[in-house]
PQR file of N, CA, C, O and H, with PARSE charges and radii, in Angstrom:
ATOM      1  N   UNK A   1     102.831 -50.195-171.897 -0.4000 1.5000
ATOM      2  CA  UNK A   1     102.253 -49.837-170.613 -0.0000 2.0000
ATOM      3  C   UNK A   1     100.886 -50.513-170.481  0.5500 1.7000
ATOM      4  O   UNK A   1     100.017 -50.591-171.350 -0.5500 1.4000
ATOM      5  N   UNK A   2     100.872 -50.795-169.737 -0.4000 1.5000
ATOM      6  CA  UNK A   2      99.105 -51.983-169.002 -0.0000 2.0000
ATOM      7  C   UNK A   2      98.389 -51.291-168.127  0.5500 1.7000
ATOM      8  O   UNK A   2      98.720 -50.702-167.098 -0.5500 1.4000
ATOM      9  H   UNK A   2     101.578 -50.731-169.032  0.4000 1.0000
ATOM     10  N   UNK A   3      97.586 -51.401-168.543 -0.4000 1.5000
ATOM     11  CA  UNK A   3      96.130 -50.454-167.395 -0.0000 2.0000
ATOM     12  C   UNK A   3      95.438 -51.587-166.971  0.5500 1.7000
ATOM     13  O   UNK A   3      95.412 -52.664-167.567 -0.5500 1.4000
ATOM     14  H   UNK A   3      97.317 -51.880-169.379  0.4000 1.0000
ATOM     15  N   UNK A   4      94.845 -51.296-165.864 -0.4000 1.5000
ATOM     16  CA  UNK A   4      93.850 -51.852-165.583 -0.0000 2.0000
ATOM     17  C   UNK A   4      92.496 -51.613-165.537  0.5500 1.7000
ATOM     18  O   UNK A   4      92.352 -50.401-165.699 -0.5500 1.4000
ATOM     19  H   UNK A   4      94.866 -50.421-165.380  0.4000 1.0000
ATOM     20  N   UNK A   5      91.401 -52.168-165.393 -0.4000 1.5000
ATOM     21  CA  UNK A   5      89.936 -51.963-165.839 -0.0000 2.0000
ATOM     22  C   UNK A   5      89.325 -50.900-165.389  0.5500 1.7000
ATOM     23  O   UNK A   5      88.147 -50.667-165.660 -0.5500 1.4000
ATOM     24  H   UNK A   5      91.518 -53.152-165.261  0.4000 1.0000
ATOM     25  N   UNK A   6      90.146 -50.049-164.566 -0.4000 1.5000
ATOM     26  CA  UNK A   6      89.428 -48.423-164.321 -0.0000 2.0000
ATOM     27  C   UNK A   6      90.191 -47.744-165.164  0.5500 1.7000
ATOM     28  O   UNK A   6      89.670 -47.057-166.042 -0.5500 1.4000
ATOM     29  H   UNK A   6      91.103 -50.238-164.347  0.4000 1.0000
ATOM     30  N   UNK A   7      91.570 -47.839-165.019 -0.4000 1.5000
ATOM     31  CA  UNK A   7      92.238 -46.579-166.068 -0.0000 2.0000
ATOM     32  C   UNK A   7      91.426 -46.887-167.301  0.5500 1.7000
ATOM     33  O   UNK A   7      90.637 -46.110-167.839 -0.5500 1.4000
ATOM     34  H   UNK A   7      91.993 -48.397-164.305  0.4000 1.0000
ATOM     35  N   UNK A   8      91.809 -48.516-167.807 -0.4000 1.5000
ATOM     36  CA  UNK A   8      91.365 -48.005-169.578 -0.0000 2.0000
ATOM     37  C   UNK A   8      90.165 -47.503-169.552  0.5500 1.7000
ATOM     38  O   UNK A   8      89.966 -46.732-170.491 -0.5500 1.4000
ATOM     39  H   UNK A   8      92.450 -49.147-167.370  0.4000 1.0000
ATOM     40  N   UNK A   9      88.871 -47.710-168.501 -0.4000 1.5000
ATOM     41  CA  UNK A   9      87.581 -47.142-168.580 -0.0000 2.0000
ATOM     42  C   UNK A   9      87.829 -45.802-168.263  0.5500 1.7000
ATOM     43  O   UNK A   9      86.940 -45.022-168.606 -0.5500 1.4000
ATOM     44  H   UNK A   9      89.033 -48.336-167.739  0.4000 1.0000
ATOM     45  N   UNK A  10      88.648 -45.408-167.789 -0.4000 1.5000
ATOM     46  CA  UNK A  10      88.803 -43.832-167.659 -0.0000 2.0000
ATOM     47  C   UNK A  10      89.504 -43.134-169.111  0.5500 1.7000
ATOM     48  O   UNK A  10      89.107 -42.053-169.546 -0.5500 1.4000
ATOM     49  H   UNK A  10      89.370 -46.041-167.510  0.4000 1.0000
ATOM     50  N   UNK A  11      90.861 -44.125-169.926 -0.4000 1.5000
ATOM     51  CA  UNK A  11      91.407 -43.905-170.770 -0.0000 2.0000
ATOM     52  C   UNK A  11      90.264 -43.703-172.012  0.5500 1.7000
ATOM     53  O   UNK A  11      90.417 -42.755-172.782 -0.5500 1.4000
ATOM     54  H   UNK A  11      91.184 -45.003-169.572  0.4000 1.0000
ATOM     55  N   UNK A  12      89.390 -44.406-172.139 -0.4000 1.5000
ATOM     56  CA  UNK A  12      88.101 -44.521-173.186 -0.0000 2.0000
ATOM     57  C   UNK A  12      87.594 -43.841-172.937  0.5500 1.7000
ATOM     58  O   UNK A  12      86.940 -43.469-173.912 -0.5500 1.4000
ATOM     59  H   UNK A  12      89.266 -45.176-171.513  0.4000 1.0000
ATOM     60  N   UNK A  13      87.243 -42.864-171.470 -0.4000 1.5000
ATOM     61  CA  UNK A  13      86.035 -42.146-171.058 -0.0000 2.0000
ATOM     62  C   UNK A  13      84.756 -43.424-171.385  0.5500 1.7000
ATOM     63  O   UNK A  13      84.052 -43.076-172.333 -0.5500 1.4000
ATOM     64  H   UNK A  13      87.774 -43.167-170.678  0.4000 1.0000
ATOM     65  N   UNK A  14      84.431 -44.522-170.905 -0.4000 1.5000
ATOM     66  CA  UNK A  14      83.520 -45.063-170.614 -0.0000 2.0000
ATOM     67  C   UNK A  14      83.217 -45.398-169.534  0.5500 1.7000
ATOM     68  O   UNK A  14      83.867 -44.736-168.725 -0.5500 1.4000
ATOM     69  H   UNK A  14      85.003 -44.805-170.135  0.4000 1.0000
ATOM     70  N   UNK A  15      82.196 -46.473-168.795 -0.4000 1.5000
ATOM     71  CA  UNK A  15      82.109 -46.810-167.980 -0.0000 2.0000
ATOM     72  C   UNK A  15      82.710 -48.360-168.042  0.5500 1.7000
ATOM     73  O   UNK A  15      83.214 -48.914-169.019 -0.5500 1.4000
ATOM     74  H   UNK A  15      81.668 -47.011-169.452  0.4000 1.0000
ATOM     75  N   UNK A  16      82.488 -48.934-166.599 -0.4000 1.5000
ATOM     76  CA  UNK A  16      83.283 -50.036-167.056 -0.0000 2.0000
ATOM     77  C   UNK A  16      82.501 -50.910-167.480  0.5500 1.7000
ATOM     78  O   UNK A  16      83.115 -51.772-168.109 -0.5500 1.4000
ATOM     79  H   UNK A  16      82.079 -48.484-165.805  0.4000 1.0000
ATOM     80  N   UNK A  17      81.180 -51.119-167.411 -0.4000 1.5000
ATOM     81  CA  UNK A  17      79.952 -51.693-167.619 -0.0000 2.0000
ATOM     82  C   UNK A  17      79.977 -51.900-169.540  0.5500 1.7000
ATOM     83  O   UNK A  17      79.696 -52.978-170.065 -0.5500 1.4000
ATOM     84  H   UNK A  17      80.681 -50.418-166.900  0.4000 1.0000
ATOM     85  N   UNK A  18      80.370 -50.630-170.351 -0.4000 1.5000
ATOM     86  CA  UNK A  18      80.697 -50.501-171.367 -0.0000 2.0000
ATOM     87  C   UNK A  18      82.359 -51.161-171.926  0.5500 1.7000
ATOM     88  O   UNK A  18      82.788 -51.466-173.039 -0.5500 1.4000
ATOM     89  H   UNK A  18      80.598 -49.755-169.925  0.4000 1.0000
ATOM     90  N   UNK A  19      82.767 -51.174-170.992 -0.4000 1.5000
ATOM     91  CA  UNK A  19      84.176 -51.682-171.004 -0.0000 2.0000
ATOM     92  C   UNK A  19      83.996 -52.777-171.278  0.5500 1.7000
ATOM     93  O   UNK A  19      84.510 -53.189-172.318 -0.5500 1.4000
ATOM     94  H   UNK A  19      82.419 -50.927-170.088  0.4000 1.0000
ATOM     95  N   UNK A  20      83.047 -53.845-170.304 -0.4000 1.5000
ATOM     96  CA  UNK A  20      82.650 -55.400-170.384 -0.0000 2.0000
ATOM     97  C   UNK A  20      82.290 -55.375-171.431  0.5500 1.7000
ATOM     98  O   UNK A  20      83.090 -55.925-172.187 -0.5500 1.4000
ATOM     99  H   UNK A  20      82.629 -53.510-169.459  0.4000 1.0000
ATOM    100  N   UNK A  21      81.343 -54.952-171.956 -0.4000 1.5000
ATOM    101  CA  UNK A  21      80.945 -54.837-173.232 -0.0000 2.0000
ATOM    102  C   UNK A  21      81.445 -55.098-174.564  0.5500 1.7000
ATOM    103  O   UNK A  21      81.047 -55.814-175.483 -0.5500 1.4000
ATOM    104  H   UNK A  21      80.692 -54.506-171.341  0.4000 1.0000
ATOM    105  N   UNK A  22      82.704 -54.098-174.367 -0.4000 1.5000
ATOM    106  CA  UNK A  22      83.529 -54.503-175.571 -0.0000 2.0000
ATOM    107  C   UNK A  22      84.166 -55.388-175.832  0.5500 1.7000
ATOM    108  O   UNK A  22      84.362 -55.849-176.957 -0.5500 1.4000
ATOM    109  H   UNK A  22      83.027 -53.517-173.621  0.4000 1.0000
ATOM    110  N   UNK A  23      84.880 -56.014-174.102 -0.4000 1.5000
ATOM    111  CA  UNK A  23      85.553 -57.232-174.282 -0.0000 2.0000
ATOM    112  C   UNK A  23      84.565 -58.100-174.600  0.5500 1.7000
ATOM    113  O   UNK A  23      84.811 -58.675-175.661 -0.5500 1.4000
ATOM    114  H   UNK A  23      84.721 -55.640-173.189  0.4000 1.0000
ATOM    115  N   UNK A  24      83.430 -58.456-174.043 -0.4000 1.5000
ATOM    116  CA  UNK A  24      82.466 -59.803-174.867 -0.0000 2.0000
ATOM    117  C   UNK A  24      82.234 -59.657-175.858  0.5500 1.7000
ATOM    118  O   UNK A  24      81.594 -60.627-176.265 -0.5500 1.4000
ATOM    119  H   UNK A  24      83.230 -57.989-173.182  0.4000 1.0000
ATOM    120  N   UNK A  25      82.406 -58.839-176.694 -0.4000 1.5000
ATOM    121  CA  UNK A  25      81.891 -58.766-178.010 -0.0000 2.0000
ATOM    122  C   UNK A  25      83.445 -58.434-178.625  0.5500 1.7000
ATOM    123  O   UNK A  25      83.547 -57.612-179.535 -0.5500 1.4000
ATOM    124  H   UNK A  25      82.926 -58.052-176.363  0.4000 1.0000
ATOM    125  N   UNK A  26      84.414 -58.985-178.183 -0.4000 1.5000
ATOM    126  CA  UNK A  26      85.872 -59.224-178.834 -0.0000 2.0000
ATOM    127  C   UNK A  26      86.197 -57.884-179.297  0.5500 1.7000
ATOM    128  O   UNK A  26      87.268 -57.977-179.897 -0.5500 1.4000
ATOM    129  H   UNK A  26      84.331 -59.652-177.443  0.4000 1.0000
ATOM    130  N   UNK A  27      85.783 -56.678-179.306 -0.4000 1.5000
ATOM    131  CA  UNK A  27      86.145 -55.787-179.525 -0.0000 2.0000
ATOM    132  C   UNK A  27      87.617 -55.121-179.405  0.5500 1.7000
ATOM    133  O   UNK A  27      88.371 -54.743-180.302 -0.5500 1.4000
ATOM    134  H   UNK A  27      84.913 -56.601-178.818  0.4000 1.0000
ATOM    135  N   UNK A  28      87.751 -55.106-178.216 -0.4000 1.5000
ATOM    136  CA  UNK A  28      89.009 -54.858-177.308 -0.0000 2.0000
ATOM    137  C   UNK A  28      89.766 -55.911-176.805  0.5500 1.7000
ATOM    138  O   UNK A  28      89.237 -56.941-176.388 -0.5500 1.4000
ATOM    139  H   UNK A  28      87.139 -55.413-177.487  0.4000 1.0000
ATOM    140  N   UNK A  29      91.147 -55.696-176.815 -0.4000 1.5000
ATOM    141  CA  UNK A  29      91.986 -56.967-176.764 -0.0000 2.0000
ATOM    142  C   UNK A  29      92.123 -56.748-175.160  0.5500 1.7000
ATOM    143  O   UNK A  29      91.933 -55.706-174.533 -0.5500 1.4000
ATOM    144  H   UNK A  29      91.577 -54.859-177.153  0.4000 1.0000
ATOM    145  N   UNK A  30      92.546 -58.155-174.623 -0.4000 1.5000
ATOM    146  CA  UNK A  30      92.828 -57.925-173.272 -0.0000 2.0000
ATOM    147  C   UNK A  30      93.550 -59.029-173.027  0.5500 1.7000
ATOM    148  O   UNK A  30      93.416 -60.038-173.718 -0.5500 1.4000
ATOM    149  H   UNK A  30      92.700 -59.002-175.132  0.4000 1.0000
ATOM    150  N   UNK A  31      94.567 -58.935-171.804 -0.4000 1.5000
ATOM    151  CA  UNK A  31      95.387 -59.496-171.093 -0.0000 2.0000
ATOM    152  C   UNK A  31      94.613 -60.203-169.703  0.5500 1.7000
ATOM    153  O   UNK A  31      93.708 -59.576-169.152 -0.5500 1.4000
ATOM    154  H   UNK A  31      94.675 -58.115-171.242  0.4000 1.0000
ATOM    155  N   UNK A  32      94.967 -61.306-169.285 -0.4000 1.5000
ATOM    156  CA  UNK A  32      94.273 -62.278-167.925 -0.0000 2.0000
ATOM    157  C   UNK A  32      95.846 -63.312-167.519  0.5500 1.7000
ATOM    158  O   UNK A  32      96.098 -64.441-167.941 -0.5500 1.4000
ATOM    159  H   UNK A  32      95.702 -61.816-169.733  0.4000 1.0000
ATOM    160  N   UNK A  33      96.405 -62.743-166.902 -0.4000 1.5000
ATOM    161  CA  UNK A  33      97.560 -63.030-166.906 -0.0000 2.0000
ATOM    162  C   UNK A  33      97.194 -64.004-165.669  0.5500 1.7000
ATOM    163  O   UNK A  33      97.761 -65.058-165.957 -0.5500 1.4000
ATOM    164  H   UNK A  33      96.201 -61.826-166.559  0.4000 1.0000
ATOM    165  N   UNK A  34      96.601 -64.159-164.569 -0.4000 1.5000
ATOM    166  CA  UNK A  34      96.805 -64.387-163.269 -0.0000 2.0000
ATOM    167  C   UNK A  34      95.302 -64.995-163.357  0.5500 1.7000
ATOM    168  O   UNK A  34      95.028 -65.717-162.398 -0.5500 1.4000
ATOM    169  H   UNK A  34      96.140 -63.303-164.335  0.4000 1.0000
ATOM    170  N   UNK A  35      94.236 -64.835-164.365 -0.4000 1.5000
ATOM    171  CA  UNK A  35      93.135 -65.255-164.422 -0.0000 2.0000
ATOM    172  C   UNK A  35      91.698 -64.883-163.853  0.5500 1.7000
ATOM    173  O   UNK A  35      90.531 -65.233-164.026 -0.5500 1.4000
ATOM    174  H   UNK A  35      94.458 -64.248-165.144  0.4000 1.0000
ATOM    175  N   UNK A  36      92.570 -63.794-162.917 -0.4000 1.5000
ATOM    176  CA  UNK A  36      91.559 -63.034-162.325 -0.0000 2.0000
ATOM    177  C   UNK A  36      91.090 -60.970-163.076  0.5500 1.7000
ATOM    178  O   UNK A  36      90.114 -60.357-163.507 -0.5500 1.4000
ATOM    179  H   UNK A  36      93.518 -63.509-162.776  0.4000 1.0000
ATOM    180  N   UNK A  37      92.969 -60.658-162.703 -0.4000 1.5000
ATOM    181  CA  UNK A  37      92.640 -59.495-163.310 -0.0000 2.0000
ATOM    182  C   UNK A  37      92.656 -59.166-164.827  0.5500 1.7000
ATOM    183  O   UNK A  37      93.514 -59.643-165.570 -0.5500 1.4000
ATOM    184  H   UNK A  37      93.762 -61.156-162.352  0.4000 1.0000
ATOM    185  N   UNK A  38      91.748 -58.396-165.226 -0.4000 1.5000
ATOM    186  CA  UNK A  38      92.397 -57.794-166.214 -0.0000 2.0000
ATOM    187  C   UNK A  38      92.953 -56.690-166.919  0.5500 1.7000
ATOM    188  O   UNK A  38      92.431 -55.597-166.704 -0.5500 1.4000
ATOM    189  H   UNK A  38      91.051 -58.009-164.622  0.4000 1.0000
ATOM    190  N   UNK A  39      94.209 -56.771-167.971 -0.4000 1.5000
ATOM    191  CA  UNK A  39      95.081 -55.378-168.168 -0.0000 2.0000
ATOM    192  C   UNK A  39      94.806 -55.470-169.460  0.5500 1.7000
ATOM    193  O   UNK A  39      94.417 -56.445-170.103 -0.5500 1.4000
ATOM    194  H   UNK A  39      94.633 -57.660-168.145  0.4000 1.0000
ATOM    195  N   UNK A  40      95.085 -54.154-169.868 -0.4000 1.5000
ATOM    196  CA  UNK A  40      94.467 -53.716-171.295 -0.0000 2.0000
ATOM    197  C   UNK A  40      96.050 -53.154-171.650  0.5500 1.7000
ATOM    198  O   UNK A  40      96.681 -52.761-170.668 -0.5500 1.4000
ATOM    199  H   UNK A  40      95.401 -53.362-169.346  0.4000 1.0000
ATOM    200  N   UNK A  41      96.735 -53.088-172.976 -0.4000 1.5000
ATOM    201  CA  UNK A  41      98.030 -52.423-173.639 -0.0000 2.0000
ATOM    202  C   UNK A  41      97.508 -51.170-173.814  0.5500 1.7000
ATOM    203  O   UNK A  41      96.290 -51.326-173.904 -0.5500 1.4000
ATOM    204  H   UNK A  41      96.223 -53.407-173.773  0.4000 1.0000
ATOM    205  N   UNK A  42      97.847 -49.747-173.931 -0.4000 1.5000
ATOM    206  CA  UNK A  42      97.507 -48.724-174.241 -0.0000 2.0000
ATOM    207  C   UNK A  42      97.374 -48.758-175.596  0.5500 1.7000
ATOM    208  O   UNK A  42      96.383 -48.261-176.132 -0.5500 1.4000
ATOM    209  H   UNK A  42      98.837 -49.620-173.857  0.4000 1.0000
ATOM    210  N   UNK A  43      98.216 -49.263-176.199 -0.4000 1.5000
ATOM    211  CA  UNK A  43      98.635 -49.443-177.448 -0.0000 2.0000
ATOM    212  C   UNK A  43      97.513 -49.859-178.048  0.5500 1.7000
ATOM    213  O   UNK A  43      97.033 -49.088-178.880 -0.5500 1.4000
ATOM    214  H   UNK A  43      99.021 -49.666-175.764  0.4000 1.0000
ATOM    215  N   UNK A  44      96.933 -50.940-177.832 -0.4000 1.5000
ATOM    216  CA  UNK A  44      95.464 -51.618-178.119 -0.0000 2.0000
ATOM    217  C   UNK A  44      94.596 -50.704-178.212  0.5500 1.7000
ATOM    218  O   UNK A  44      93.852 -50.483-179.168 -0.5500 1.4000
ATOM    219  H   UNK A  44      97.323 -51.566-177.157  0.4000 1.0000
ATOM    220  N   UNK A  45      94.697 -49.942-176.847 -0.4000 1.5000
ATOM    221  CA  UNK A  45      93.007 -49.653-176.782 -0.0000 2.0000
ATOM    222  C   UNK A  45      93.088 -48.356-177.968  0.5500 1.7000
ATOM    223  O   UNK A  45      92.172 -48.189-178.774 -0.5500 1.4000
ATOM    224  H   UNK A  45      95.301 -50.121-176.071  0.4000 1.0000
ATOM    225  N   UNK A  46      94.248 -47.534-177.938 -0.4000 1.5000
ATOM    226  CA  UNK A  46      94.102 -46.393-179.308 -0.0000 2.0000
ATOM    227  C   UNK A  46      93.679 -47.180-180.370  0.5500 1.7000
ATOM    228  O   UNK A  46      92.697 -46.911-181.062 -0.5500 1.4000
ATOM    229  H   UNK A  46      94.992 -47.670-177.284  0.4000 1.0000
ATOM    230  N   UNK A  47      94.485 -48.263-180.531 -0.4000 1.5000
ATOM    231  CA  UNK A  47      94.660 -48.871-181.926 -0.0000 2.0000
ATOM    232  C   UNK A  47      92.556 -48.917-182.351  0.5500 1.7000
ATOM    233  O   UNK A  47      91.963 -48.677-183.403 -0.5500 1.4000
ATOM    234  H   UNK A  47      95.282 -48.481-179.969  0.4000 1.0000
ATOM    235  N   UNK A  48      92.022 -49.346-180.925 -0.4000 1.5000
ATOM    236  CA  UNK A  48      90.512 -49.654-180.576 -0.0000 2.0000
ATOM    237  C   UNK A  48      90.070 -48.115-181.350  0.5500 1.7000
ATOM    238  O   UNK A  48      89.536 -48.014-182.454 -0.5500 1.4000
ATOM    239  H   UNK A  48      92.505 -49.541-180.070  0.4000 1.0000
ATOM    240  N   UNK A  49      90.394 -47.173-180.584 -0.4000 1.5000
ATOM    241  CA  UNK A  49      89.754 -45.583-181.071 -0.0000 2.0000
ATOM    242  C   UNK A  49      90.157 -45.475-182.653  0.5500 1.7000
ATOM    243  O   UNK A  49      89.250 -45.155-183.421 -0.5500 1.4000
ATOM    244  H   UNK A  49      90.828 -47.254-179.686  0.4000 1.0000
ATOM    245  N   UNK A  50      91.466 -45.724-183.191 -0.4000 1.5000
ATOM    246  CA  UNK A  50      91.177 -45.368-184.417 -0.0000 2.0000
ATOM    247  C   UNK A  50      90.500 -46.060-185.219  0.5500 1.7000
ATOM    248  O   UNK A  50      90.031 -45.472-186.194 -0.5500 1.4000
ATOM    249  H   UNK A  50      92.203 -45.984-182.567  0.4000 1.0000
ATOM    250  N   UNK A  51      90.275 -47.332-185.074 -0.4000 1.5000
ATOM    251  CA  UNK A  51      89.402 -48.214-186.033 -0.0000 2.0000
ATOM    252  C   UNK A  51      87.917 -47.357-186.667  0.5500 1.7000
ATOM    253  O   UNK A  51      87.297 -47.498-187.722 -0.5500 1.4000
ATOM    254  H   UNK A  51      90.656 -47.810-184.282  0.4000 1.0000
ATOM    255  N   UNK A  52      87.698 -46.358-185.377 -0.4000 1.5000
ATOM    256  CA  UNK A  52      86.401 -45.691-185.266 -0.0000 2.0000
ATOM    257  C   UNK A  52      86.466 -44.532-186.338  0.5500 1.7000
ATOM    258  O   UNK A  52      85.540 -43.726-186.424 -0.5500 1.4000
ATOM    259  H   UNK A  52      88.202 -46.244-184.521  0.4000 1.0000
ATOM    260  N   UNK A  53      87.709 -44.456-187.247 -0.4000 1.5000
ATOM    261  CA  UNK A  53      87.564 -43.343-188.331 -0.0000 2.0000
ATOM    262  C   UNK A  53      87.263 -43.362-189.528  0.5500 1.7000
ATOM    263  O   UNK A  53      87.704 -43.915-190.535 -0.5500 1.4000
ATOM    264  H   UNK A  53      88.462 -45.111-187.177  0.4000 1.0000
ATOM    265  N   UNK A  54      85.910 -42.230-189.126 -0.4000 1.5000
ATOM    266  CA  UNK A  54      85.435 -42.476-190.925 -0.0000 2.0000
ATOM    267  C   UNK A  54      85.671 -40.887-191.474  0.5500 1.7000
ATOM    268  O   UNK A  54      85.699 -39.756-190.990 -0.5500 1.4000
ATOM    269  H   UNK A  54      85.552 -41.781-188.307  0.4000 1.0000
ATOM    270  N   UNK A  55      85.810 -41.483-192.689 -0.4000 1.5000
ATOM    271  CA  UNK A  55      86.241 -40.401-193.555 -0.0000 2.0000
ATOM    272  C   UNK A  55      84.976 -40.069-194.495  0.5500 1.7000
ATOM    273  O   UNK A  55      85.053 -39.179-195.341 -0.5500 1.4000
ATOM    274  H   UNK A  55      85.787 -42.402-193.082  0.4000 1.0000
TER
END
């Protein structure tokens, strides 16, 4: 499933300002299919949240 740059900023609870963020700094994977928009995999962006676990 593909979101686009409000859901996943809503899916993250960020803003999208923070959203940019992550993509310039390669953080978060993203899709530019058409060159304009972009879609994020859901799949990704969890995969993004768990990286964040520390034990």
């Amino acid at each position: 499933m593909f979101l686009n740059t409000s859901e996943a900023s809503d899916f993250l609870n960020i803003t999208k300002n923070n959203l940019y963020r992550l993509i310039k700094d390669k953080k978060v994977k993203f899709y530019k299919p058409n060159g304009k928009n972009l879609y994020f995999k859901k799949e990704d962006l969890i995969s993004y949240i768990e990286r964040g676990v520390y034990e």
